[in-house]
VODO-632807 format. One line per 5 residues: number of its first residue (from 1); their letters; for each residue y, z negated, x of C-alpha. Coordinates in Angstrom, 3 decimals. Each point is the difference from the previous one (the first is absolute). Layout:
REM VODO-632807
NUM) a) Y:Z:X ~ ...
END
This chain:
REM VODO-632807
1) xxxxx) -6.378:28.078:-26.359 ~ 0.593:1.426:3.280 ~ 2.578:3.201:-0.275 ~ -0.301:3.011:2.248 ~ 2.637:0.082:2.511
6) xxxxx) 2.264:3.302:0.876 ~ -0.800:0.790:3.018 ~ 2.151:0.730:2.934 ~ -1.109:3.380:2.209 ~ -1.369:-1.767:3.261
11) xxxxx) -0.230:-3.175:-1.630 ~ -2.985:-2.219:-0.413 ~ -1.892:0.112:-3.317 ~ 1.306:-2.769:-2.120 ~ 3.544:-0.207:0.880
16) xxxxx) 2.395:-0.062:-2.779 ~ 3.233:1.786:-0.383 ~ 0.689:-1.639:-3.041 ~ -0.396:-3.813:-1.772 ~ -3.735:-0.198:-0.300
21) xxxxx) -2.495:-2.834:-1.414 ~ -3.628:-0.785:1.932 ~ -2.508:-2.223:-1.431 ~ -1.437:-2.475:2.140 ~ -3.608:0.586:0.563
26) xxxxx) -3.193:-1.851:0.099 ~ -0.254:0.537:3.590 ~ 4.071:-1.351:0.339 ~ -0.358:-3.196:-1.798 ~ 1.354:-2.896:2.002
31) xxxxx) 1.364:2.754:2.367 ~ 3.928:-0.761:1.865 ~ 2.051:2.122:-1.331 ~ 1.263:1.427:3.316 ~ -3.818:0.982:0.611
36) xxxxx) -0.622:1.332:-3.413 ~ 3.339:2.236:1.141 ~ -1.972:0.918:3.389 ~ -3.038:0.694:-1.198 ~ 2.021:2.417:-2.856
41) xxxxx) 2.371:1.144:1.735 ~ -0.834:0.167:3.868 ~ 3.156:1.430:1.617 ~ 2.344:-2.367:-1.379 ~ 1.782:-2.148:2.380
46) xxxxx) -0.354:-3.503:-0.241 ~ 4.291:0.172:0.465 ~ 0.387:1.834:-3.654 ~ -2.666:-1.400:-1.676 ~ 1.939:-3.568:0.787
51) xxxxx) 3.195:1.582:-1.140 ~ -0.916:1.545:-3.238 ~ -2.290:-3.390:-0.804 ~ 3.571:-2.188:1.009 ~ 2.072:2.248:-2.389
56) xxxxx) -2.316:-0.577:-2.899 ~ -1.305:3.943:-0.179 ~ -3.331:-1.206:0.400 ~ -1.225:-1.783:-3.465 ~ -3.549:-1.400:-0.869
61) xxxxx) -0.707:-0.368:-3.881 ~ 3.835:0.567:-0.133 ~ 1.159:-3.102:2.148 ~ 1.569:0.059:3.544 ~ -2.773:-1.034:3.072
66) xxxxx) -0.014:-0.694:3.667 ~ -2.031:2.212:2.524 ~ -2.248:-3.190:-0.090 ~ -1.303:0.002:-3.455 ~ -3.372:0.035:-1.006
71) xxxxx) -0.598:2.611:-2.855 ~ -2.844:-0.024:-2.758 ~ -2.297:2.489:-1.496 ~ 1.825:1.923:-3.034 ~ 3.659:-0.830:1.118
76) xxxxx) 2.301:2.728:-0.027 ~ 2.132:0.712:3.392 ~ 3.641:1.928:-0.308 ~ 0.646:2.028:3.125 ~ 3.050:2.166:-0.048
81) xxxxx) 0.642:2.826:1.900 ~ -0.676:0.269:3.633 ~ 1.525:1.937:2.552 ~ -2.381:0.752:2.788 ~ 1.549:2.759:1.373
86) xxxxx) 0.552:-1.291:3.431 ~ -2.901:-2.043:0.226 ~ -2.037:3.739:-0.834 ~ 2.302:1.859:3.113 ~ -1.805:-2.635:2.396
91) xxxxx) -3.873:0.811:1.169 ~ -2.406:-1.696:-2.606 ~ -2.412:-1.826:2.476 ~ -3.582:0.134:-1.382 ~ -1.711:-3.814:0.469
96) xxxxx) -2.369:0.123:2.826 ~ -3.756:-0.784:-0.414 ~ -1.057:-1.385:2.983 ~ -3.848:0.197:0.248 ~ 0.634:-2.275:2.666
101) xxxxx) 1.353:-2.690:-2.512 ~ -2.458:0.705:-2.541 ~ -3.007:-1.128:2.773 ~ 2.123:-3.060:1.013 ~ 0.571:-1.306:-3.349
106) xxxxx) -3.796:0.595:-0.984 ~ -0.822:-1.650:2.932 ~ 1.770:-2.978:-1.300 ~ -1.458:-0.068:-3.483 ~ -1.911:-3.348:-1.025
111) xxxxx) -0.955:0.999:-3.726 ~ 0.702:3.172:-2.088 ~ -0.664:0.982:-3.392 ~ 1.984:2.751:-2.162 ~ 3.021:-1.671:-0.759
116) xxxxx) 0.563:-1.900:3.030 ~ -0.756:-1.400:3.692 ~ 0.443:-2.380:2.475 ~ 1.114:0.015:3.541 ~ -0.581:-2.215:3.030
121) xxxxx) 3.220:0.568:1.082 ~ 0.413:-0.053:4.117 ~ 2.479:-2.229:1.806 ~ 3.375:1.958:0.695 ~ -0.263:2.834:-2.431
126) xxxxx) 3.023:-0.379:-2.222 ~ -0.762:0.196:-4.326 ~ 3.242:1.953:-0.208 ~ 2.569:1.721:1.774 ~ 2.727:-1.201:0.841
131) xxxxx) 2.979:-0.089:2.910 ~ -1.613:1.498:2.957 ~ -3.605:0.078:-1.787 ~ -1.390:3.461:-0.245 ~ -3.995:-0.417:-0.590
136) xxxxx) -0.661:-2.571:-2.739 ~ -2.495:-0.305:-2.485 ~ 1.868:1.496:-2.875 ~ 0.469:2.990:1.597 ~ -3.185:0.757:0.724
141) xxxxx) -1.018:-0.468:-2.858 ~ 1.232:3.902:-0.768 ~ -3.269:0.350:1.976 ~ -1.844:-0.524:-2.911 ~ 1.393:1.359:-3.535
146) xxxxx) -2.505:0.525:-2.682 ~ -1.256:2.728:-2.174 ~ 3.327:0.254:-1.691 ~ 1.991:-0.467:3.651 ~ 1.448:-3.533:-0.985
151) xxxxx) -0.240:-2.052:2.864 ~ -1.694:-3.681:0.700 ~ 2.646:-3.025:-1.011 ~ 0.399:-3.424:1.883 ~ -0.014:-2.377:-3.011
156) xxxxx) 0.961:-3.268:2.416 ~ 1.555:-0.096:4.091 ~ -0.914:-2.091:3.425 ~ 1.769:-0.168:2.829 ~ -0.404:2.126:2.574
161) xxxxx) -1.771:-2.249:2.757 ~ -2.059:-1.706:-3.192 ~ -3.340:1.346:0.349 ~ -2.659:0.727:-2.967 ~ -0.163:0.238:-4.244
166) xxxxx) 2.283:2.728:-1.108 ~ -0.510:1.454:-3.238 ~ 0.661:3.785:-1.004 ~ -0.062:1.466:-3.472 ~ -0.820:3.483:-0.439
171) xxxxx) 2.380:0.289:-3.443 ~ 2.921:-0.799:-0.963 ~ -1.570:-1.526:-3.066 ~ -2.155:-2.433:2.040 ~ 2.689:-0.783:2.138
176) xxxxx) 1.777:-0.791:-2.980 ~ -2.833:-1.861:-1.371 ~ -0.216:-2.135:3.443 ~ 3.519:-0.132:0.362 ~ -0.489:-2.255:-3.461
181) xxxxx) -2.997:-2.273:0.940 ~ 2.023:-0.558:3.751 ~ 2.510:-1.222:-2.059 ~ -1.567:-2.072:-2.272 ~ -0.895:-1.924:2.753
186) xxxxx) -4.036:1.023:-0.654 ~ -0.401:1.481:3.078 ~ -1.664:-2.859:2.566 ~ 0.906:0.593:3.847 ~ -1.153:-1.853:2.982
191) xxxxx) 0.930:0.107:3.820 ~ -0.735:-1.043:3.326 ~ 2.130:-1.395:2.426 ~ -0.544:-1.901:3.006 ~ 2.785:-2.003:0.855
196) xxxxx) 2.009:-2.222:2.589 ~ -1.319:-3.564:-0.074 ~ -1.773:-1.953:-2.616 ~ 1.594:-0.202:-3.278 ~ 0.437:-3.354:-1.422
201) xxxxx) -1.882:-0.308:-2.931 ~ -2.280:1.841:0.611 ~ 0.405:2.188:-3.480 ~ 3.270:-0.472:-2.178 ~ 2.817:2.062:-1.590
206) xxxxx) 2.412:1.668:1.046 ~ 3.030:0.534:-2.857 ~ 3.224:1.084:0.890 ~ 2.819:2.164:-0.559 ~ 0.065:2.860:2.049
211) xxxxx) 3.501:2.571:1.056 ~ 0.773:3.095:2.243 ~ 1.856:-1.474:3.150 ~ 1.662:-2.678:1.347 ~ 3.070:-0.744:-2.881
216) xxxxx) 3.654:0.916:-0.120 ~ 1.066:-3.417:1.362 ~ 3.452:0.175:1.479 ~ -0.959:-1.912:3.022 ~ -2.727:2.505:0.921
221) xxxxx) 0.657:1.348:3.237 ~ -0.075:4.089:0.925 ~ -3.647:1.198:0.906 ~ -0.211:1.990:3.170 ~ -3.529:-0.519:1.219
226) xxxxx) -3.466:1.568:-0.897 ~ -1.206:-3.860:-1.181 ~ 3.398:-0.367:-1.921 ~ -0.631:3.593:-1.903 ~ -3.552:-0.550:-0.613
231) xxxxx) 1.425:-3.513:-1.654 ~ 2.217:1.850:-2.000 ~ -2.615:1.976:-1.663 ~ -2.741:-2.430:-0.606 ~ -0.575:-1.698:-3.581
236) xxxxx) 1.686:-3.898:0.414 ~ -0.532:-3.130:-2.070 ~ 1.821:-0.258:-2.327 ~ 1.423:-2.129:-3.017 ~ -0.626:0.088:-3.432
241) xxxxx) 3.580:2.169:-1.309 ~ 0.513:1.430:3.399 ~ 0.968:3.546:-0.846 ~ -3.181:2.369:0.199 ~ -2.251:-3.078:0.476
246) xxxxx) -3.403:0.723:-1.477 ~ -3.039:-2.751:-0.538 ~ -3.025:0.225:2.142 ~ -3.469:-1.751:-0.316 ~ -2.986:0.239:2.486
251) xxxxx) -2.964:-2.201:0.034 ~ -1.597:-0.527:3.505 ~ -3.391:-1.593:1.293 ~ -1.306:-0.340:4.188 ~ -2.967:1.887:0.167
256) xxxxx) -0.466:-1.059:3.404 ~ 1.932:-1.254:3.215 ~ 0.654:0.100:3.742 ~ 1.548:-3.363:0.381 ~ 2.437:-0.235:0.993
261) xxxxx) 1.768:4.020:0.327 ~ -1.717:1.408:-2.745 ~ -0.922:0.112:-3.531 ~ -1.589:2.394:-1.986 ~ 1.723:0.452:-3.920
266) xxxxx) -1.280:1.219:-3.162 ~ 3.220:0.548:-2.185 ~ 0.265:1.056:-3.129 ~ 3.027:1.447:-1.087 ~ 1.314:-0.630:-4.255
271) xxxxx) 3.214:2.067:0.403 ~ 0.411:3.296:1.865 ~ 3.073:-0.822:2.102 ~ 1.427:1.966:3.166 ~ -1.920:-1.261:3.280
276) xxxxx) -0.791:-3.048:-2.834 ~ -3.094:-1.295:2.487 ~ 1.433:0.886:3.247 ~ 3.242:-2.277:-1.553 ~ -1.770:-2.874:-1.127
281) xxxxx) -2.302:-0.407:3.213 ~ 3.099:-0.105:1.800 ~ 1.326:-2.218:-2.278 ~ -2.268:-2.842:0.564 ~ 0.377:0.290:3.960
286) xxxxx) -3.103:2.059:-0.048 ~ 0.716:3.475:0.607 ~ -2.863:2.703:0.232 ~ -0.687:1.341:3.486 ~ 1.601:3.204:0.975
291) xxxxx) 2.551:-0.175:-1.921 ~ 3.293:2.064:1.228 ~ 2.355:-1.358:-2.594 ~ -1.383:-3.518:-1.310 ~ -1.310:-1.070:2.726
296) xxxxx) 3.249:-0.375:1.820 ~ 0.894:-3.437:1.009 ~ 4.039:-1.461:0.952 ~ -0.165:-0.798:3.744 ~ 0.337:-3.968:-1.053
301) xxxxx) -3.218:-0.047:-1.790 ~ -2.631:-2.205:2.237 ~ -2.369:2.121:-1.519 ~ 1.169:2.648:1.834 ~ -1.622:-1.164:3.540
306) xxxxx) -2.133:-2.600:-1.299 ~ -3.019:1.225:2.459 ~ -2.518:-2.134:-2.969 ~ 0.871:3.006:-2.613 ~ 0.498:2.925:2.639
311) xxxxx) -2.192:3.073:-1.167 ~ -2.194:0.881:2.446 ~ 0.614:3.893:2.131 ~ -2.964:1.414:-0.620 ~ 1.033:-0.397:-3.970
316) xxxxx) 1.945:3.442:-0.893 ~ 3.469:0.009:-1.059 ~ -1.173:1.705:-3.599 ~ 0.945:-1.085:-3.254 ~ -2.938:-2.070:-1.127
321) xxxxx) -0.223:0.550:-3.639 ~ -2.346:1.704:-1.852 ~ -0.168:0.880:-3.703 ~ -3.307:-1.682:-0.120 ~ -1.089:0.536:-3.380
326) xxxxx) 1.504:1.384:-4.041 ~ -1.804:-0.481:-3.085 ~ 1.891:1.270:-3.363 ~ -1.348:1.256:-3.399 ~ -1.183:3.867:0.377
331) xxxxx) 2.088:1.984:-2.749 ~ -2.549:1.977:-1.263 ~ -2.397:-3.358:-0.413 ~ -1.655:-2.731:2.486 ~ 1.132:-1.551:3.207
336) xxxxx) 1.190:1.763:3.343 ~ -0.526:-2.635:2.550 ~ 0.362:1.467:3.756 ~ -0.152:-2.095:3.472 ~ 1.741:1.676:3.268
341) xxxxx) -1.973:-0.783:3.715 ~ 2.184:-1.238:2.738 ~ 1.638:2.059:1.577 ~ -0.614:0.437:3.812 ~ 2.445:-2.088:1.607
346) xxxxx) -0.685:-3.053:-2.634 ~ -3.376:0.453:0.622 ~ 0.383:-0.137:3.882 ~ 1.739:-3.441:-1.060 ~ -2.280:-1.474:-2.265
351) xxxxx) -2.795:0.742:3.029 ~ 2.391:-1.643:2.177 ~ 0.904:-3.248:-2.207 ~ -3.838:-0.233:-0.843 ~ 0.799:0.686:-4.006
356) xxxxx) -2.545:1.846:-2.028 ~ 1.258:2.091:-2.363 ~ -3.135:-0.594:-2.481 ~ 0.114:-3.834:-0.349 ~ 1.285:-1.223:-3.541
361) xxxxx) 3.592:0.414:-0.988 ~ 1.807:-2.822:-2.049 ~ 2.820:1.810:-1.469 ~ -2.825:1.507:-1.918 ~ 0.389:-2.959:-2.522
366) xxx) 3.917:-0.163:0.004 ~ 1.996:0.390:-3.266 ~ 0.601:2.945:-1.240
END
């Protein structure tokens, strides 16, 4: 049973001065425990909420945690006291509601219904912030709490120069609830790609292991240049044991080709790796126009000026991937099956390349 906190003059409600014990809600099942601590406790900084978890203050059901784990409905959650004081001498900034954001992201909405929605998301608009990103979809998202003033929740990510399907839960518990089915691998997701050159086969799988960067080989040399950092921070193939190597599956079919510069993939994604399709197009000497980091080539390739695969100018230098299509279980009963349009510089392409966008796609009959 949640206690009732002392409370600190010029302090925000809910801030104990002394050991106190919350109950997880409904609403919080399946919720990180560093968000269940920001959505509590707002003006806590991320700096001593990692110190107090590290030092053990923090207990859930009476056992130590990380800032990363996932808490249930009905467990209990130990927070000792918290000293706020300096955090309550700076300004509090109130979150901004940007009608602004609210039209955009209506705008971009594909379906809607009371616990959730869909967004075509554009090319270049980032899911979250991050180093130098200030507008992103999560926050504005703040453009659109509900009755209650909780906010909408991503519940899965895309790059920022993938385009299309981006789901949004409007509770925690749904997110929670989505969270699960993503997981259990029920959710089905399909994307577009046109690529450079013609795979061969035409549809196959692509399974490999997947890792951040280039290795900690002794022999690497010292990166200097923009292609050597972008290197650096792109996922690698890996080996099975290789330290952070994770497994990756994607089934691909050719929907359709301009022989012989350009092809036109359906891919279907099992696991949910970082830049997982961007990776494995890449790693089959196919990499998908447009793209800054993966589509890099070493100066020794003979791809590299082969004049039979050059792109033509007139095609833009945009990522061209789109989230095409996601299909999962609804929670509250049925099947939420959603299909993104092209966005406009893929569509300028597929005009070019003579592809139409409505002829039948093979993947369709892949594995799950």
């Amino acid at each position: 049973m949640t206690q009732n906190p002392a409370m600190r003059p010029g302090s925000e409600k809910g801030t104990p001065l002394s050991v106190q014990t919350f109950e997880v809600s409904e609403d919080e099942d399946g919720l990180r425990l560093d968000r269940w601590f920001k959505r509590r406790i707002p003006s806590l900084s991320l700096s001593h909420l990692n110190k107090i978890v590290r030092t053990g203050q923090v207990r859930v059901d009476g056992a130590r945690v990380k800032t990363a784990t996932r808490l249930a409905q009905g467990q209990s959650v130990r927070v000792p006291p918290l000293n706020l004081e300096a955090q309550a001498e700076a300004p509090a900034r109130e979150p901004l509601i940007s009608e602004e954001d609210r039209r955009e992201l209506r705008d971009m909405i594909l379906f809607e219904d009371k616990d959730l929605m869909v967004l075509n998301k554009p090319f270049g608009l980032a899911v979250q912030g991050g180093s130098g990103t200030k507008r992103h979809i999560d926050g504005m998202l703040a453009s659109m709490p509900n009755e209650r003033g909780e906010r909408p929740v991503l519940v899965h990510r895309l790059d920022r120069d993938t385009s299309g399907v981006l789901l949004i839960a409007k509770t925690r518990k749904i997110a929670a609830d989505l969270g699960a089915i993503f997981r259990s691998r029920q959710a089905q997701k399909i994307y577009w790609a046109l690529v450079e050159g013609v795979p061969k086969p035409a549809q196959g799988k692509i399974s490999l292991f997947l890792a951040k960067g280039e290795g900690m080989g002794a022999d690497r040399p010292a990166r200097r240049g923009p292609e050597d950092r972008a290197a650096m921070e792109k996922m690698r193939v890996a080996q099975h044991g290789d330290e952070d190597a994770q497994h990756s599956v994607t089934y691909y079919a050719t929907v359709d080709t301009f022989e012989p510069r350009v092809a036109w993939l359906s891919m279907k994604p099992i696991t949910g790796r970082t830049h997982q399709l961007r990776a494995h197009a890449e790693a089959i000497g196919h990499p998908i126009i447009g793209d800054p980091k993966y589509g890099l080539k070493p100066k020794n390739d003979p791809r590299r000026n082969d004049p039979l695969r050059a792109i033509p100018d007139t095609v833009e230098r945009k990522l061209h991937l789109l989230a095409r299509r996601l299909k999962l279980p609804h929670p509250r009963g049925g099947v939420l099956d959603v299909t993104a349009p092209l966005p406009p510089h893929m569509l300028r392409s597929f005009e070019l390349f003579g592809f139409d966008a409505k002829q039948y796609d093979p993947i369709e009959a892949a594995p799950e």
